[in-house]
Residue, then its C-alpha position, 0 to 999 in steps of 0.5 A: x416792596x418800595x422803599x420807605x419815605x422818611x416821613x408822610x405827610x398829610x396835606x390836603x391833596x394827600x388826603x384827597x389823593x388817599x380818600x376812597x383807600x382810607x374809606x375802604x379801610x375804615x368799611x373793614x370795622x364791619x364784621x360784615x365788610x371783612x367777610x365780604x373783603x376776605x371772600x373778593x378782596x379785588x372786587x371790594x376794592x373795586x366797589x369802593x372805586x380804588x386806582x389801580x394802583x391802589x388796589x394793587x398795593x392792597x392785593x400785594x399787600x404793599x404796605x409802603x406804596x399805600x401810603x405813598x398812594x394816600x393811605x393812612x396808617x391809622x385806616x391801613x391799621x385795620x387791613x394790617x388786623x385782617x392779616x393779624x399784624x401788629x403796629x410793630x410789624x407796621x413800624x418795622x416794614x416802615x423803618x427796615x426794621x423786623x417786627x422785634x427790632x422794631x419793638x425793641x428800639x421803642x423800648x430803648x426809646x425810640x430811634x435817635x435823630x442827628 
């Protein structure tokens, strides 16, 4: 896995930049889509004209470089379900943390910046 920006950003090239993975994501509300995606998920991917290095961060499930190659946390979200993770775990991939560390620094109100 890649390391982490400190931020994303999305701008109109970032979006342009993620659109067929975000499209991708947002197909997989389908009960449908998810079945088609959990029988081929190399071939849904191509269906919906990812890079290859966008199709390569799904299949490996590089949460990190997905969204330095455009995705968006809230469409990333639903593959992230597919998998049964939680938006802790998501926190925690994005911050170094554990799922747990993650859910317990929002409790204590969150990381601290200075």
């Amino acid at each position: 896995m890649t390391k982490a920006q400190d931020n994303y950003v999305l701008d109109i090239r970032q979006n342009r930049r993620g659109y067929a993975l975000n499209k991708m994501f947002g197909s997989l509300t389908s009960a449908a889509n998810r079945e088609r995606f959990a029988a081929d998920e190399a071939g849904y991917c191509d269906e919906h004209g990812l890079t290859p290095e966008q199709k390569a961060s799904v299949l490996e499930r590089d949460w990190i470089r997905m969204h330095d190659l455009g995705a968006s946390i809230f469409y990333s979200f639903k593959l992230a379900m597919i998998d049964k993770k939680s938006m802790q775990y998501l926190g925690g991939v994005f911050t170094g943390m554990t799922a747990e560390e993650f859910a317990e620094a929002l409790k204590a109100g969150g990381r601290k910046c200075g």
